[in-house]
Residue, then its C-alpha position, 0 to 999 in steps of 0.5 A: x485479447x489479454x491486456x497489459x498493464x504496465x503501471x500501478x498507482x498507490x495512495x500512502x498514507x502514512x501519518x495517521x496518528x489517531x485514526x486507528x487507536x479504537x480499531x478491535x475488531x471491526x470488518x469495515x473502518x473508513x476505507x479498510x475493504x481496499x485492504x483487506x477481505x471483510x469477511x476473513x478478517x477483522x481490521x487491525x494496527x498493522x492496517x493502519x500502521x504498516x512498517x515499511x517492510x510490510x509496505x514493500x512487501x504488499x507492493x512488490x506482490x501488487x506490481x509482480x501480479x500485474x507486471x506493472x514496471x511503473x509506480x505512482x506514489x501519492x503520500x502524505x508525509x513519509x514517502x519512503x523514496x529511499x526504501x522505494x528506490x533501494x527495493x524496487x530498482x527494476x521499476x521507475x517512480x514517480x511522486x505526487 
């Protein structure tokens, strides 16, 4: 029996000033392993300070593998509704 997930949640913290001004490369900062694959690469800036593009790109990836057509935002500072809404018309939002 295959089963259907039709949501995806995400945790966007976007206002990190100085979390990572040290990162070179380490594997493993704070929660980095949910970013990336340890023992490929070393965690680096644009871990710690995506551009938006690169958010919605790593987004859309997640809900297209999974079929998600619902997205859960939790966010600390910048939301990126805009960009959100203007990219990804065919899923419903919700922010926390």
């Amino acid at each position: 029996m295959k089963i259907k997930i039709e949501m995806m949640g995400m945790t966007l913290l976007s206002f990190q000033e100085r979390a990572c001004q040290d990162v070179r490369g380490i594997r493993r900062y704070m929660a980095s392993p949910q970013c990336h694959e340890m023992d490929i690469e070393a965690v680096n800036k644009e871990m710690c300070y995506p551009t938006v593009e690169h958010v919605l790109e790593h987004t859309k990836n997640a809900l297209k593998k999974i079929g998600a057509k619902h997205l859960f935002i939790a966010t600390d500072k910048y939301s990126y509704e805009k960009e959100f809404k203007e990219n990804l018309k065919e899923v419903s939002l919700c922010y926390i």
